[in-house]
C-alpha positions, 0 to 999 in steps of 0.5 A: 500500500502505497502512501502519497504525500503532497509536497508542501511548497515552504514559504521563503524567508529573508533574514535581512533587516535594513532598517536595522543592519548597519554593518555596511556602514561601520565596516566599509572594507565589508561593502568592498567585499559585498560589491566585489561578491555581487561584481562576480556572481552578475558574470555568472547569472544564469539565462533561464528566467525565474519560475516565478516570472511570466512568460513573454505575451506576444502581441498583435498576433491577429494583426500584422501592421500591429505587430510590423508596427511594434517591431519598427519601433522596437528597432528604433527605425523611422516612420516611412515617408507617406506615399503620395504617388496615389494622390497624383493625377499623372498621365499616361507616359507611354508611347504610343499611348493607348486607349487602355491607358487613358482608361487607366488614367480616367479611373485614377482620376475617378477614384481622387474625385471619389476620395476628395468628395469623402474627404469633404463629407467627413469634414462636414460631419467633423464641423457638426459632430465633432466639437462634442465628441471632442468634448465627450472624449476629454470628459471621459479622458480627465475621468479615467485619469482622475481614476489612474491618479487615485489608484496611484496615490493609494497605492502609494500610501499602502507603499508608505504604510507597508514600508512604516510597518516594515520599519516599525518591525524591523526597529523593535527586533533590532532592538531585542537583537541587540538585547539578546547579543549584549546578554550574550556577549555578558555570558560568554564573558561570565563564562570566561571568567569563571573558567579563569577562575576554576584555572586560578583555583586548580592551579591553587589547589595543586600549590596547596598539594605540593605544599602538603607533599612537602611538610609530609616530608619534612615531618617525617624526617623530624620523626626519624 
């Protein structure tokens, strides 16, 4: 009978204390070697990302000018110039000119007729329309931003209450660590001092021996 057991995913925990540790500080050869540590493991970094960090997103798949667009501005290349050649009206250059280049020609010229004529049409609309959906837009524009600007500032003060609780903490347990070190360092020095002194008395007590050894001898000659 087989007994499977679920790992259990231990959570992780940093023992750093900036708020508290100032060893930086005092010891200046120590961030000399710190920097040096992190000068060397930087060479050394692996090229797998962390498992905890996503994957890249691939955007504008369903959209290629998107997606052309995008990398053109990720390869830091200049917008093409505008192609004007479709809004010129040339005639057929030909020689001898035929009648299917003047048909050519003639759809041409329909065809910016028919772009010019849509061009005024949308400008009449943009005259009628266009002033309150320009309104309407910055109203909904200045909305949104307002939204952005709270949700910024109040993820700024939980930042800052994250922060102040951080150091609160981080305070208060520097402050019993550095009780705990001193009460350490007095018993180690307790320690010291009474192995010293248990030194001083054997060292005593062997005299006190050697002086017994002694007198034994000499009251046993006195005796003879």
């Amino acid at each position: 009978m087989s007994i499977e057991v679920d790992s259990v995913q231990q959570p992780e925990i940093f023992d750093s204390l900036p708020y508290y540790d100032n060893d930086l500080d005092v010891h200046p050869t120590l961030k000399q070697k710190v920097d040096a540590e992190l000068a060397r493991e930087s060479k050394h970094t692996p090229q797998t990302l962390h498992p905890k960090v996503p994957p890249p997103l691939d955007l504008f798949t369903k959209n290629p000018l998107l997606q052309a667009e995008l990398q053109r501005v990720e390869s830091h290349q200049p917008i093409p110039p505008l192609d004007n050649v479709r809004y010129q009206l040339p005639a057929p250059t030909s020689s001898p000119v035929t009648d299917e280049d003047w048909q050519a020609a003639l759809k041409n010229a329909k065809a910016q007729l028919e772009h010019q004529r849509i061009r005024q049409n949308n400008l009449a609309l943009l005259q009628t329309y266009g002033s309150n959906a320009w309104r309407v837009q910055n109203y909904l524009m200045e909305h949104t931003v307002k939204g952005v600007e709270k949700a910024l500032e109040e993820l700024r003060e939980r930042t800052t209450e994250v922060n102040r609780q951080r150091k609160q903490s981080q305070t208060k347990l520097g402050a019993q660590l550095t009780m705990f070190e001193t009460r350490w360092t007095e018993l180690i020095s307790n320690v010291l001092q009474i192995e010293l002194a248990n030194v001083a008395l054997e060292a005593e007590v062997l005299d006190l021996a050697r002086r017994e050894t002694e007198l034994s001898g000499n009251l046993s000659h006195m005796s003879l």
